[in-house]
N, C-alpha and C positions, 0 to 999 in steps of 0.2 A: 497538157494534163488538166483532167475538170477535176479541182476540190471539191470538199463538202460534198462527193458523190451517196452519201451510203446509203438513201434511199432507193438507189440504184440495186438493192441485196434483195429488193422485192419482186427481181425481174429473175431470181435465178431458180434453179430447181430447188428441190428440200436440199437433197445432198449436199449441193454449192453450198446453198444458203446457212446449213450446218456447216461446214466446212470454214467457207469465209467468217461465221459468227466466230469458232474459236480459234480460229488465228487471232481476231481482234480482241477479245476478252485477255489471251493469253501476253498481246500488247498492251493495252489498257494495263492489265494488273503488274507488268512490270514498270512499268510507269511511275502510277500509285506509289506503289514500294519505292523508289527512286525517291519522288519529291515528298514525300513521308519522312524519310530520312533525313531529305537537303532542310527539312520545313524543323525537325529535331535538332538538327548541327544549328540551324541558327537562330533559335531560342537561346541555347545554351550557350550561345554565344555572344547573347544580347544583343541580339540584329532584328529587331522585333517585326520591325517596320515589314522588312526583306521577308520575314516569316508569316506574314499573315497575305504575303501576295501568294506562295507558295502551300499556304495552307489551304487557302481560296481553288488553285489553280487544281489540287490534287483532289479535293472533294467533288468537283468537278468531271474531272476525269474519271472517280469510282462512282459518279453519276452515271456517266456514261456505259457503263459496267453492268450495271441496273436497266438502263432505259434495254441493251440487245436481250436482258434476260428477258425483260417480259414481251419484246418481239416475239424471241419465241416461245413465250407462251399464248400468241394471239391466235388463236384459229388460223390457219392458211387461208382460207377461203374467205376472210374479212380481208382483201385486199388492200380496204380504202385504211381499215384501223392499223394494219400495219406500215403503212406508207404516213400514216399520218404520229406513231409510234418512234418510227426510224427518225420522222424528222426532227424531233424531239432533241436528238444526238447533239446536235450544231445550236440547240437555242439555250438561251442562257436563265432562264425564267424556267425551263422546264426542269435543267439539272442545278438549278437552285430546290425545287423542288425533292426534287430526288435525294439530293443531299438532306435535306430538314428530316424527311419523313421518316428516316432513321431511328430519330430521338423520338418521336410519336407513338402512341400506345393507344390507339382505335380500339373501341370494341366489337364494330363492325363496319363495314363496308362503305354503308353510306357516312357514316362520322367520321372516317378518312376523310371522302371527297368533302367532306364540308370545311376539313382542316385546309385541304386543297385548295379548296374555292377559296377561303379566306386571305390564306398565302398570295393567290394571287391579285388581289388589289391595287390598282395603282394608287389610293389615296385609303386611307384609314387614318380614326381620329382616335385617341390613347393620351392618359394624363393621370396624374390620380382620380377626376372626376366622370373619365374616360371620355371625356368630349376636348378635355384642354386644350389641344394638339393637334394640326393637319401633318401627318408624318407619309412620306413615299414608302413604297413598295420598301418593306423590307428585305425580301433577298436581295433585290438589287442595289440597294442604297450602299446595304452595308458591303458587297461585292464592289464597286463603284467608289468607294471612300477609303476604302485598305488603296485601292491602287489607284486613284488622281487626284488634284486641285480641283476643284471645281468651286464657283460665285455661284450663291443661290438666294433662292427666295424663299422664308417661310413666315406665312401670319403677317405678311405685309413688310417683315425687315428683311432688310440682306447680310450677306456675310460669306465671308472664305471660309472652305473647308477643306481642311487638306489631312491626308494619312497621318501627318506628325502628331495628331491630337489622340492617335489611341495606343501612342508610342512607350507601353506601360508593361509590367509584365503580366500587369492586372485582365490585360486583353488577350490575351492567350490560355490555351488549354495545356494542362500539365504534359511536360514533353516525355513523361511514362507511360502514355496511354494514344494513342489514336482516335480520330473520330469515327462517331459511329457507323456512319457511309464506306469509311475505310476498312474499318471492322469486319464490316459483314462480306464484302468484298474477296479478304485475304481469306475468309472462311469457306466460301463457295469455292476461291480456286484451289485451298489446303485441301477439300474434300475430293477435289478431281471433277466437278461438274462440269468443268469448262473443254473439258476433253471431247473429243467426236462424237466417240458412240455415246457418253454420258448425256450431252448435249440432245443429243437425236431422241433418245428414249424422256428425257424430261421435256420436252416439245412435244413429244407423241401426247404424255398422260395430262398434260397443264392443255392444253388444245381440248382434252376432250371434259375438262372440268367446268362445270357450271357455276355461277356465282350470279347472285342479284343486293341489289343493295342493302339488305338484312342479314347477309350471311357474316356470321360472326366471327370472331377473329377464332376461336376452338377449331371451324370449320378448312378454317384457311391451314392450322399450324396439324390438324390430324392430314391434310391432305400435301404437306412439305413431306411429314412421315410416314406415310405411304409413295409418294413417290420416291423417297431415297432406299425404304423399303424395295422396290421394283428392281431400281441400279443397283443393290447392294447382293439380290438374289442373282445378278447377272454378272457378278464380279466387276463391274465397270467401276466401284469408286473407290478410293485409295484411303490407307491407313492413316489417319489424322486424331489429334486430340480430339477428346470427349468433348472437350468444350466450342471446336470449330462446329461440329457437326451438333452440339447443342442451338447455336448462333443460327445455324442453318436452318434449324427446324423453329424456333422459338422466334426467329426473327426477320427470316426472309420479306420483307415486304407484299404485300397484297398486289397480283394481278393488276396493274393503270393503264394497258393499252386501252381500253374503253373512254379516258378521262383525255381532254383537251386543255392542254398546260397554255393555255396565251395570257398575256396581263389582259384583266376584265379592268375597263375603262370605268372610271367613277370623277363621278362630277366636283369638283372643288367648290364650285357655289352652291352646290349640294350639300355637303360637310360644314360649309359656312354660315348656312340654315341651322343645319341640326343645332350648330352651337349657338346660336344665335337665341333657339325656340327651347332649348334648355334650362329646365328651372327646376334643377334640382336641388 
């Protein structure tokens, strides 16, 4: 059996490749829903520690959810960007991303990627004086610190760090609410998007949409509501609250098959300068 195949969905026809996409979506979001749940039962149960690994693990997964949607909205004939899209699935820096970008509020296109780009840092420097500080990657830090011990090094000291220190209730999100990666998630599959022919027909009309890095976010949220417009005149999408199909349109994220999720490598002696040459 080869794991971590799914880049492997780029070799198939449309049909497959719709096909195979919503069986996996339709897995994915039962998932989600599961550890959404297991991540609510142990809040309330004051297991905080156990809750923020399971919180971690489901945002993730409704990353994952995200990264097949805008496969298919890659062009077909961008071979390379969808193979480079798919691989997205399996990396942990990408659907750290995916999950953040939920809470973001771009006005256009290019101020996404630049939230983007900044996300992806391996070193960034933060304090009140905003140099105070050499701090790692945040999705990954704080991904990496719910779930192990780890010895580390920062600013010249050392020290342990372990999950137990964010063991608070202070550290959790209210268990009446979900995150908002989860969110938008259970709203695209409440609406029925994740269905065959729904799938096929939102590939067709996102495939043929244009975007450059100006395009504003109006432009993004009038063309969610024209395509649900297209499904809706086809009978393909299902009865759901005003407010899923709000979510959907107001907030489905922008088109990133275009965008390259790797950590961008940054110098420490570099950072050590800045602070150094600072004289604020």
């Amino acid at each position: 059996m080869k794991h971590r195949a799914i880049k492997d969905l780029n070799q198939l026809t449309d049909n497959d490749f719709f096909h195979e996409v919503s069986v996996g979506l339709a897995k994915i979001h039962e998932n989600c829903i599961e550890l959404d749940k297991s991540f609510k039962l142990l809040v309330e149960n004051k297991n905080y520690r156990a809750s923020r690994i399971i919180e971690a693990v489901s945002k993730e997964e409704a990353a994952k959810y995200l990264i097949l949607i805008d496969a298919l909205r890659c062009p077909r004939k961008k071979h390379k960007e969808i193979t480079r899209q798919l691989a997205k699935f399996n990396d942990h820096m990408a659907k750290g991303v995916y999950a953040e970008l939920c809470d973001w509020r771009p006005s256009t296109y290019d101020e996404l990627v630049k939230y983007i780009k900044n996300s992806l840092e391996e070193y960034y420097l933060d304090g009140p004086l905003g140099v105070d500080w050499i701090f790692r990657n945040s999705i990954i830090s704080n991904r990496e610190e719910a779930f192990y011990v780890d010895y580390v090094e920062n600013d010249d000291h050392h020290k342990w760090l372990t999950p137990q220190s964010r063991d608070s209730l202070n550290n959790i999100i209210s268990v009446n609410s979900s995150s908002a990666v989860i969110n938008i998630v259970k709203a695209i599959h409440a609406i029925g998007l994740a269905e065959y022919e729904a799938i096929k027909e939102f590939s067709l009309f996102w495939r043929s949409f244009e975007f450059t890095d100006v395009t504003h976010y109006t432009e993004f949220r009038k063309a969610n509501l024209d395509c649900l417009n297209v499904l809706d005149k086809k009978n393909i999408l299902k009865e759901a609250l005003d407010e899923d199909y709000g979510l959907v349109i107001n907030n489905l994220p922008f088109p990133l098959y275009k965008e390259d999720m790797k950590e961008i490598k940054i110098s420490r002696e570099a950072l050590k300068e800045i602070q150094n040459n600072w004289c604020g």
